[in-house]
C-alpha positions in Angstrom: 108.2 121.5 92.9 110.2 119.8 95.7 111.0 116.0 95.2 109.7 116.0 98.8 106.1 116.9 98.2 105.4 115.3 94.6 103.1 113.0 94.7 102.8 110.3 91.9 100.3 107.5 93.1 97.2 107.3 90.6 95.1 106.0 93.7 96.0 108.6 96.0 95.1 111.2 93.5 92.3 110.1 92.4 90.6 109.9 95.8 91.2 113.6 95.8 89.9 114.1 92.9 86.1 111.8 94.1 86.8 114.2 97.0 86.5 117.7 95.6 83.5 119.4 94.8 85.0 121.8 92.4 87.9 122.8 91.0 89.4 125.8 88.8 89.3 125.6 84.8 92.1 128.4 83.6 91.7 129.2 80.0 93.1 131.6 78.2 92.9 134.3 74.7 94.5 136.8 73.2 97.4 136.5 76.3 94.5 137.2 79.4 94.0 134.2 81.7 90.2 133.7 82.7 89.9 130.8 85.4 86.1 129.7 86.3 85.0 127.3 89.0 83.5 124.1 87.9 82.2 121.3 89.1 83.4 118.0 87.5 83.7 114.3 87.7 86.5 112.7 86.8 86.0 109.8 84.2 88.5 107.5 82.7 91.8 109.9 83.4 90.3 112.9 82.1 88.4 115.5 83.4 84.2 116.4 82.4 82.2 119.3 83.3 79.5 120.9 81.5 77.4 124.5 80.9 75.3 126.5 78.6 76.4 126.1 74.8 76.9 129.8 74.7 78.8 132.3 76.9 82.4 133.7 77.7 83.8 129.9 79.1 82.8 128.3 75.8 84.1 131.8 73.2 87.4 131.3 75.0 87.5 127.6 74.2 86.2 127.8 70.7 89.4 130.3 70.7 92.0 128.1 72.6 91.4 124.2 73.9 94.3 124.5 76.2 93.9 124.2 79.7 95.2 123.8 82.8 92.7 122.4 85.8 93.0 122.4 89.5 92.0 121.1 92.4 93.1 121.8 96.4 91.9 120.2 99.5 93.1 122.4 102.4 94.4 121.4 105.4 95.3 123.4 108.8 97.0 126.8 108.6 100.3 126.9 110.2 100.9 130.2 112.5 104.4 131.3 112.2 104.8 130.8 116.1 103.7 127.1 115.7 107.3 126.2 114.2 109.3 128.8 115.5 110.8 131.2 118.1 112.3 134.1 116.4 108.8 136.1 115.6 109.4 136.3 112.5 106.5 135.9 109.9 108.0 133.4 107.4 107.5 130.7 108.7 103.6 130.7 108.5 102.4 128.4 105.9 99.3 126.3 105.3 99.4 122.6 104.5 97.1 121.1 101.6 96.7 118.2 99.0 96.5 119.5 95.1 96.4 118.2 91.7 97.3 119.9 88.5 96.3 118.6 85.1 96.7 119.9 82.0 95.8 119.3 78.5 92.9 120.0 75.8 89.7 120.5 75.9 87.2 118.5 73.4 83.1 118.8 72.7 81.8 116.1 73.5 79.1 115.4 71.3 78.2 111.5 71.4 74.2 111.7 73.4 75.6 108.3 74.9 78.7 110.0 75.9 77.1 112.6 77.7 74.9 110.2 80.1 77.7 108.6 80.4 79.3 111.7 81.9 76.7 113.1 83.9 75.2 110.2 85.7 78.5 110.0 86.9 78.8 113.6 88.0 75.3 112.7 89.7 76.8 109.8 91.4 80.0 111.9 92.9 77.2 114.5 94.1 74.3 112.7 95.0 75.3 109.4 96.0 72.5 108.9 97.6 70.4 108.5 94.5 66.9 109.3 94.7 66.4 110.6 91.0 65.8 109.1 87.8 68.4 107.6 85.5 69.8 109.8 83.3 69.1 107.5 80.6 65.5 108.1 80.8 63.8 109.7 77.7 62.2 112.3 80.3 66.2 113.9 80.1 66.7 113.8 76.6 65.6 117.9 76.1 67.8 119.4 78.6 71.5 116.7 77.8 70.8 117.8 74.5 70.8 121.9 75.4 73.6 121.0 77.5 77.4 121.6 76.8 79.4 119.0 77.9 83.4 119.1 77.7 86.2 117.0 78.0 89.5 117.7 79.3 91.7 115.4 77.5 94.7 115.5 80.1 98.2 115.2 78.6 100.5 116.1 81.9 99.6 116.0 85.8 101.1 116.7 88.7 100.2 116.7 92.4 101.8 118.1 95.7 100.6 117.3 99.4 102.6 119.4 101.9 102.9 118.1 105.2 105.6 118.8 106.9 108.3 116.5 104.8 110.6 119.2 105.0 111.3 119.9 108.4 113.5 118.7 110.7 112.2 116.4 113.7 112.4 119.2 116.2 110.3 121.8 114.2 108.2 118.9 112.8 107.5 118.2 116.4 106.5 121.7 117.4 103.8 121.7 114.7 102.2 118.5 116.0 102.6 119.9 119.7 100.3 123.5 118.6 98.5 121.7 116.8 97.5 118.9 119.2 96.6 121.6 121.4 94.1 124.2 119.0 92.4 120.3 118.0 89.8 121.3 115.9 88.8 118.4 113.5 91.1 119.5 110.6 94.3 119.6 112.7 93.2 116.0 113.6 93.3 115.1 110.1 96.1 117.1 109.3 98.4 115.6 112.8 97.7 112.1 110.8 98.6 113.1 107.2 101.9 114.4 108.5 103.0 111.6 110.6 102.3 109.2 107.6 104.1 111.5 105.0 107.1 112.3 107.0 107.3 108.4 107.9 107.1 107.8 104.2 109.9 110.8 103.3 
């Protein structure tokens, strides 16, 4: 990874962590990769989700605890013309936040663990309540059928690209095409560039 895109604030990755609504859980046996879209909550530097006690997800874990978890919040897609004159093609690209954590996964078997864990998964989805506390006997059957894991995370990494790595005149092009397609996530995007490449 460039220097120029690493990230390394906890804050700033967290918040795209609370963010996302899912991410991708890549396991692997016997040498083949299997990755699996989850939803999860974030909890105390590590990484929940949960499922059925039984299935392909859970054999390959029971197999192998390592794994690697990520997460991408995309931003605009960069034509090729939005940067540069020469029609070539290489200079399309797409800018985008992403987080990479990896590390081994545990069972988590403690019942007070587990509400723990999914009241707040309930709280990152619903947060507009409107349900029962998970602590309530009336949830005891179904936390107890339920599979929860834990995602112990030993390394992490994060890249935003935004532009850091341009020079002023193509930066400036960029901003110019996008300014003028202005959909909502160019918007965002115009004011995540001008703060990164202030910051580069």
């Amino acid at each position: 990874m460039k220097k120029i895109f690493e990230i390394t604030d906890k804050k700033v990755i967290k918040e795209v962590l609370d963010n996302a609504e899912y991410g991708t859980l890549a396991l692997c046996k016997d040498n083949k990769p299997y990755n699996v879209p989850i939803n999860f909550v974030e909890f105390d530097g590590n990484i929940y989700f949960h499922g059925a006690k039984q299935g392909k997800k859970i054999q390959m874990i029971n197999e192998n605890q390592y794994a690697s978890f990520c997460v991408v919040e995309s931003y605009s897609m960069i034509q090729s013309y939005f940067s540069s004159n020469d029609n070539l093609a290489c200079p399309a690209t797409q800018f985008f936040k992403s987080v990479i954590m990896d590390g081994k996964i545990e069972f988590v078997k403690d019942y007070d663990e587990k509400v723990k864990m999914l009241s707040a998964m309930m709280e990152k989805l619903q947060p507009e309540g409107k349900y029962k506390p998970l602590s309530e006997d009336v949830y005891e059957k179904a936390i107890n059928a339920t599979e929860i894991y834990k995602l112990v995370v030993e390394t992490s990494c994060a890249k935003f690209k935004f532009g850091q790595h341009l020079n002023e005149e193509r930066f400036g092009m960029i901003i110019k095409s996008l300014e003028e397609r202005n959909d909502e996530k160019d918007r965002l995007t115009i004011e995540l560039m001008k703060k990164y490449f202030k910051e580069k």
